[in-house]
C-alpha positions, -999 to +999 in steps of 0.1 A: +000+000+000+012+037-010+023+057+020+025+032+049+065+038+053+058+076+061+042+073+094+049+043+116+085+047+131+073+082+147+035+066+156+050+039+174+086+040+178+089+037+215+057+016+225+071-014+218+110-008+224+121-037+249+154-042+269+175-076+263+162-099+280+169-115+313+196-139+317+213-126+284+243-156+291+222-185+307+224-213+286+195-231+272+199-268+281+199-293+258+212-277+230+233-290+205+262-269+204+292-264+179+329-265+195+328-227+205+295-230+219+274-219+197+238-238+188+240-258+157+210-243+146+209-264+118+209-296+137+176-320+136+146-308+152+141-320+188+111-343+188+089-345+221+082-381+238+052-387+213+077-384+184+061-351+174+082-317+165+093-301+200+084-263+192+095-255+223+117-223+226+118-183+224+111-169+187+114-140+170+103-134+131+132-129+108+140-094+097+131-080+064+161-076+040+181-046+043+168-033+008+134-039+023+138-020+054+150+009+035+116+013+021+099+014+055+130+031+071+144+052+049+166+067+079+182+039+087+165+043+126+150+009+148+134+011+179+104-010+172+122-038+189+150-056+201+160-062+164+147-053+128+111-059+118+097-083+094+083-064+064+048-077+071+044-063+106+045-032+091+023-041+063+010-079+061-005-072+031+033-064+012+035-086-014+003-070-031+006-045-058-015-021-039-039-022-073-047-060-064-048-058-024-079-078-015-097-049+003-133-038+003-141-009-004-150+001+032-118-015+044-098+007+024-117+038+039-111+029+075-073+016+065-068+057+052-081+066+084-055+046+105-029+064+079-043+099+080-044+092+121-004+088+118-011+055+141-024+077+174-054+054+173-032+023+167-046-006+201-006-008+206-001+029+211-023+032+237-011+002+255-039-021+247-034-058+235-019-061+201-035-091+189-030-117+159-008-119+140+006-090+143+022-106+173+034-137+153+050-104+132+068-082+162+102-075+163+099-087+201+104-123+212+074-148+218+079-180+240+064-213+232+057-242+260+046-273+247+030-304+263+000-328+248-028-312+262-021-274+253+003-252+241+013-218+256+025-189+238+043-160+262+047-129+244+072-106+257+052-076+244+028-067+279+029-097+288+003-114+262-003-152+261-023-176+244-036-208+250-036-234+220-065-261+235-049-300+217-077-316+232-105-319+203-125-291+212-139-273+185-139-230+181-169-211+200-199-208+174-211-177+190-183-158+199-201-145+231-169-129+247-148-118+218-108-112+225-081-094+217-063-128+212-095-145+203-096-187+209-070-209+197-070-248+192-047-270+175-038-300+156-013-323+141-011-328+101+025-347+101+051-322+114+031-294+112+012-276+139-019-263+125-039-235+150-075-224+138-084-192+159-114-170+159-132-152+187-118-121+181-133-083+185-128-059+159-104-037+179-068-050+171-050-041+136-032-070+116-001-047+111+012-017+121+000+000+090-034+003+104-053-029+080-087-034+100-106-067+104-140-078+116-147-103+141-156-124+113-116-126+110-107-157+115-068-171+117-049-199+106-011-204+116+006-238+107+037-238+127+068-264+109+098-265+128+125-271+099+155-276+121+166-266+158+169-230+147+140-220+118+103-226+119+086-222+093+050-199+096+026-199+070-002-173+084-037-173+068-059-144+072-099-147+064-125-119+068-149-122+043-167-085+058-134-070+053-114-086+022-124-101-010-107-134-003-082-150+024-049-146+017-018-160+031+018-143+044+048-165+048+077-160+075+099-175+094+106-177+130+143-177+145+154-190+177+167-169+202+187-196+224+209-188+255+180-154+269+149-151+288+119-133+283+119-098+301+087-084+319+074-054+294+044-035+309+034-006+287+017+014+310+049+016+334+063+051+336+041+055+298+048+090+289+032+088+251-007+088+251-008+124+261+015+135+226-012+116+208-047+133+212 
């Protein structure tokens, strides 16, 4: 989309900046490790007891390209993060043409809004919940626990978690408490983790350019861990109230071994929301 570089380093620069995290030097047990030390991220992926992938771990999506950052930073300036976004949290709907982005009409209104707002009505810059995926997208770590029943998803970024129900439950049918991180369950097709989640309000944005959603939107992640280091995350977005058709954004997740996650509470000593009125 035209434009979406001008505004979003000065909307939101320092909500989501982040310290390094705790225990910067603690090793993460059980690690394959080179003869300096080093994780051989390119070793096998660790399995669990049930023989299926272990995505246990702390991620972070991998960084656009430096050519590609130049066009959303053109200043060369960061502090979104701990480390350089992925393209698609600042605009998930990048690999469009903006001609053929699959917006309504009145989703394109509402997206020049968020634009023309410069981001002051962005959820994240007022310290409320950022949502999905835009939280698959941060340039701030995310932790995965896994066991059989459920898995757990800390995100460093105010603390937000989600709960991915393995048991055979199926999605609410009338979303009668909508959430910012909506209702998650999961499922095994081979190696890959597929999570169906819906539930959601219509308050979060899908990026940091401002692209709105319904809470029709519904979410699918399917989560393959390639190797000890890389995971693979295809992200499906559908809203038929807000796009012409579901479309689909590809990253991949890094592990961050050998760190902690860090306790990150917007609202602590939060000097920004007066600037934005």
């Amino acid at each position: 989309m035209k434009g979406v570089n001008v505004w979003i380093l000065p909307a939101i620069a320092g909500t989501w900046t982040a310290a390094q995290a705790q225990w910067a030097k603690y090793p993460t047990p059980g690690l394959p490790r080179a003869g300096d030390g080093k994780p051989r991220v390119s070793a096998s992926t660790p399995r669990t007891s049930n023989g299926k992938p272990d995505l246990s771990g702390i991620w972070e999506a991998e960084p656009a390209s430096p050519e590609e950052l130049r066009r959303f930073l053109p200043d060369g300036v960061n502090l979104l993060g701990e480390d350089p976004p992925s393209k698609y949290f600042f605009n998930i709907l990048s690999d469009f043409k903006p001609e053929d982005a699959p917006l309504k009409p009145a989703t394109m209104a509402v997206f020049r809004e968020h634009l023309a707002g410069r981001g002051k009505d962005a959820p994240f810059s007022r310290c409320l919940p950022a949502g999905i995926p835009i939280l698959d997208l941060a340039p701030i770590p995310f932790k995965i626990i896994q066991t059989q029943a459920v898995i757990v998803m800390l995100y460093e970024a105010d603390g937000a978690f989600r709960q991915i129900h393995m048991d055979g439950r199926k999605l609410p049918s009338d979303n009668p408490l909508p959430g910012w991180m909506g209702y998650s369950i999961g499922k095994w097709e081979g190696d890959t983790l597929v999570v169906e989640t819906g539930g959601f309000n219509d308050r979060s944005w899908l990026d940091a350019a401002g692209h709105p959603h319904t809470d029709a939107l519904h979410v699918t992640e399917r989560f393959h861990r390639r190797d000890l280091g890389h995971m693979d995350l295809e992200i499906t977005i559908d809203d038929p109230n807000s796009y012409t058709k579901p479309f689909t954004t590809k990253v991949t997740e890094l592990l961050m071994p050998d760190t902690e996650l860090i306790e990150n509470i917007c609202l602590e000593n939060e000097k920004d929301v007066k600037h934005l009125q």
